[in-house]
PyMOL Python script that loads the backbone (N, CA, C, O; Angstrom):
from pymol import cmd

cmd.read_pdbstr("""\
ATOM      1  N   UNK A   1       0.862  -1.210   0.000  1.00  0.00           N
ATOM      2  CA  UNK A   1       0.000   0.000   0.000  1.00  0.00           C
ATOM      3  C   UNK A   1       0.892   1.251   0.000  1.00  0.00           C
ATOM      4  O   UNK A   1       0.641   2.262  -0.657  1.00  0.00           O
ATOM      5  N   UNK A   2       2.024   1.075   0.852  1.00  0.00           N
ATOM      6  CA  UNK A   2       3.056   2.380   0.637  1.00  0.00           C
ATOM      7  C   UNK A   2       3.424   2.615  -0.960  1.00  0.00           C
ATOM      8  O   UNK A   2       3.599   3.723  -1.466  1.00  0.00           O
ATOM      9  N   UNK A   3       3.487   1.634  -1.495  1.00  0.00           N
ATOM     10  CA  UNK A   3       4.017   1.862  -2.993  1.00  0.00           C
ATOM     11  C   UNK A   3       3.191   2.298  -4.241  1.00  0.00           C
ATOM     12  O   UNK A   3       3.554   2.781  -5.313  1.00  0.00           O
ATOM     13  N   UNK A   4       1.965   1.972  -3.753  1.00  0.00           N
ATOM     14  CA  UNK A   4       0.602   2.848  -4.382  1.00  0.00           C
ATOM     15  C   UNK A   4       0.626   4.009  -3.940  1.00  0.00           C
ATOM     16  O   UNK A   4       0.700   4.907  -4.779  1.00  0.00           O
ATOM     17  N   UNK A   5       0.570   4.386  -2.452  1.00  0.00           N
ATOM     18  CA  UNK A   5       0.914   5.701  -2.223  1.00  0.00           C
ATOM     19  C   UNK A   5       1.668   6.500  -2.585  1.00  0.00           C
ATOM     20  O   UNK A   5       1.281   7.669  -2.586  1.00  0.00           O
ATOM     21  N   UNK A   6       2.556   6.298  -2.876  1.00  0.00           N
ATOM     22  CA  UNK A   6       4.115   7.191  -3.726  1.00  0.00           C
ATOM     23  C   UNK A   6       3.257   7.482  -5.189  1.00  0.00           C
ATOM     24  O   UNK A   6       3.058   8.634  -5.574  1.00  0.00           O
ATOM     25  N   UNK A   7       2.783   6.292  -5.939  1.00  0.00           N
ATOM     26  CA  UNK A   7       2.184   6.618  -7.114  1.00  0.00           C
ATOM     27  C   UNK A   7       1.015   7.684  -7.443  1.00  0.00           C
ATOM     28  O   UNK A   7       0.840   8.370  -8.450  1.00  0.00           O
ATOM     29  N   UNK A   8       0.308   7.588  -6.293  1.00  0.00           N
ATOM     30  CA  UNK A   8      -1.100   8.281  -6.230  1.00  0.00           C
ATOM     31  C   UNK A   8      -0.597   9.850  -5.765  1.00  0.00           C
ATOM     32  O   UNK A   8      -1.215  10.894  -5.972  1.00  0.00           O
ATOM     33  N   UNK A   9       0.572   9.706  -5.150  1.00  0.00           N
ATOM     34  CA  UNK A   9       0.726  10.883  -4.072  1.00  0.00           C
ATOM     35  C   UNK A   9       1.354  11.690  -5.362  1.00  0.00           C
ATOM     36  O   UNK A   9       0.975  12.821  -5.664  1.00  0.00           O
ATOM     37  N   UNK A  10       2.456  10.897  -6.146  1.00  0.00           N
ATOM     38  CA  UNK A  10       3.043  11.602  -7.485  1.00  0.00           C
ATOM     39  C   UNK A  10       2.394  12.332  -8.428  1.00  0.00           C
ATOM     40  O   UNK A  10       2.642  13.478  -8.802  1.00  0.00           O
ATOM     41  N   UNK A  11       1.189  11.274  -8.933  1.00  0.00           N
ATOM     42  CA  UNK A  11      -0.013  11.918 -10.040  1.00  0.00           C
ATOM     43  C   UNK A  11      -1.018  12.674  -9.311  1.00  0.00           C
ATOM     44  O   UNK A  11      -1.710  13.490  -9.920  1.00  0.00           O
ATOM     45  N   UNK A  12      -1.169  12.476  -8.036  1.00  0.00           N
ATOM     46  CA  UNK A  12      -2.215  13.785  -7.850  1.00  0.00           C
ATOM     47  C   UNK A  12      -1.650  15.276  -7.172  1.00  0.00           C
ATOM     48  O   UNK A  12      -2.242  16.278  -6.772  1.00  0.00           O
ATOM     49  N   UNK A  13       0.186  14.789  -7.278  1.00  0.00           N
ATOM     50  CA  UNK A  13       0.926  16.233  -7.137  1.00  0.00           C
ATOM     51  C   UNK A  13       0.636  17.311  -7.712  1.00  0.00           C
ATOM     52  O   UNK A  13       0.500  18.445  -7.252  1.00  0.00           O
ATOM     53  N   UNK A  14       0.497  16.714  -9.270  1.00  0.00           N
ATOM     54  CA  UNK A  14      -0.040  17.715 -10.555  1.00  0.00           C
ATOM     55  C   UNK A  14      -1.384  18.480  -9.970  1.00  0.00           C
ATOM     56  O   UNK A  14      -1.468  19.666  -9.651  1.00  0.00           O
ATOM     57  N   UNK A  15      -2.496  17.385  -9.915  1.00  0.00           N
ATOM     58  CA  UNK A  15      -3.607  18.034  -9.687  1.00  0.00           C
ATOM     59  C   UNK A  15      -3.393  18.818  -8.336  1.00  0.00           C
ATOM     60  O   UNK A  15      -3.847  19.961  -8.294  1.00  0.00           O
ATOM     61  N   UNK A  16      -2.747  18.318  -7.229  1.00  0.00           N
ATOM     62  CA  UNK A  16      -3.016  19.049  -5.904  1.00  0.00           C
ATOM     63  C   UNK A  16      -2.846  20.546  -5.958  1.00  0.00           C
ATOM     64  O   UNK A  16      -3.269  21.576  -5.434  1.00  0.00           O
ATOM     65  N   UNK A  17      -1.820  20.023  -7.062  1.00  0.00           N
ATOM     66  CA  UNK A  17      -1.213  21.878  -7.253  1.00  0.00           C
ATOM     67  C   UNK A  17      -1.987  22.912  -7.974  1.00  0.00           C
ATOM     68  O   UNK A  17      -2.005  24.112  -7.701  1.00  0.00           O
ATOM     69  N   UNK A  18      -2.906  22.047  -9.346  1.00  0.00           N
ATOM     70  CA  UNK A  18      -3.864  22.909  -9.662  1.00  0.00           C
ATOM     71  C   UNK A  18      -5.061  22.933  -8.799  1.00  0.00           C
ATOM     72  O   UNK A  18      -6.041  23.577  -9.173  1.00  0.00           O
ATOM     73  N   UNK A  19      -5.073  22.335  -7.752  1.00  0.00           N
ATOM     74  CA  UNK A  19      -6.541  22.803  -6.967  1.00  0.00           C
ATOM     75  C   UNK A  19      -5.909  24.071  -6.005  1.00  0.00           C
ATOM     76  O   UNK A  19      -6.416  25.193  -6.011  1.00  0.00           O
ATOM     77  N   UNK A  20      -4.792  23.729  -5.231  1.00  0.00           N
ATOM     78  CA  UNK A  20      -3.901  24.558  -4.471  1.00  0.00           C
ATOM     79  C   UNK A  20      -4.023  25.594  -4.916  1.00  0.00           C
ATOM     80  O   UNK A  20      -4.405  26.410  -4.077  1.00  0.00           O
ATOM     81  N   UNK A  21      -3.840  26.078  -6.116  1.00  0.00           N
ATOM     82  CA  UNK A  21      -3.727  27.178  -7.031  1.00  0.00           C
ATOM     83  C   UNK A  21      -5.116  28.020  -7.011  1.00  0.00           C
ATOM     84  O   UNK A  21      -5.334  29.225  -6.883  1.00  0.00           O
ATOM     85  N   UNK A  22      -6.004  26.850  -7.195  1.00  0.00           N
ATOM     86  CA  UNK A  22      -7.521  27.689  -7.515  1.00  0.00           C
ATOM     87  C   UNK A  22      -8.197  27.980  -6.409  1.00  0.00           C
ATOM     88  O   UNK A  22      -9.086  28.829  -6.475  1.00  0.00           O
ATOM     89  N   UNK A  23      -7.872  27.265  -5.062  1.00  0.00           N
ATOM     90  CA  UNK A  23      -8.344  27.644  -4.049  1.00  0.00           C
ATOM     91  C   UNK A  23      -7.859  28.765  -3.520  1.00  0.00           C
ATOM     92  O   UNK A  23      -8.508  29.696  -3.043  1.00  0.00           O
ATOM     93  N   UNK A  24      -6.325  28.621  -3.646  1.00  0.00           N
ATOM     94  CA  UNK A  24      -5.408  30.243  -2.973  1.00  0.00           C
ATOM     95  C   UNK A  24      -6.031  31.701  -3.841  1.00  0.00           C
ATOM     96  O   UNK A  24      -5.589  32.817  -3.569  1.00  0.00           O
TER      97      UNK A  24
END
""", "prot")
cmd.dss("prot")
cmd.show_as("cartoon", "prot")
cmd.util.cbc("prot")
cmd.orient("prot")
C-alpha cells in the first residue's frame, strides 16, 4: 500500500497543485 501511495501521491501532485492554485 506504501508503494501505491508514492504513485497516487506523485499523479495527484499535478492536480493538488492545480486545486492549491484555484483555491489560494
Amino acid at each position: 500500500s506504501r508503494k501505491t501511495t508514492r504513485k497516487t501521491l506523485r499523479r495527484t501532485s499535478k492536480k493538488e497543485d492545480l486545486v492549491r492554485c484555484q483555491c489560494m
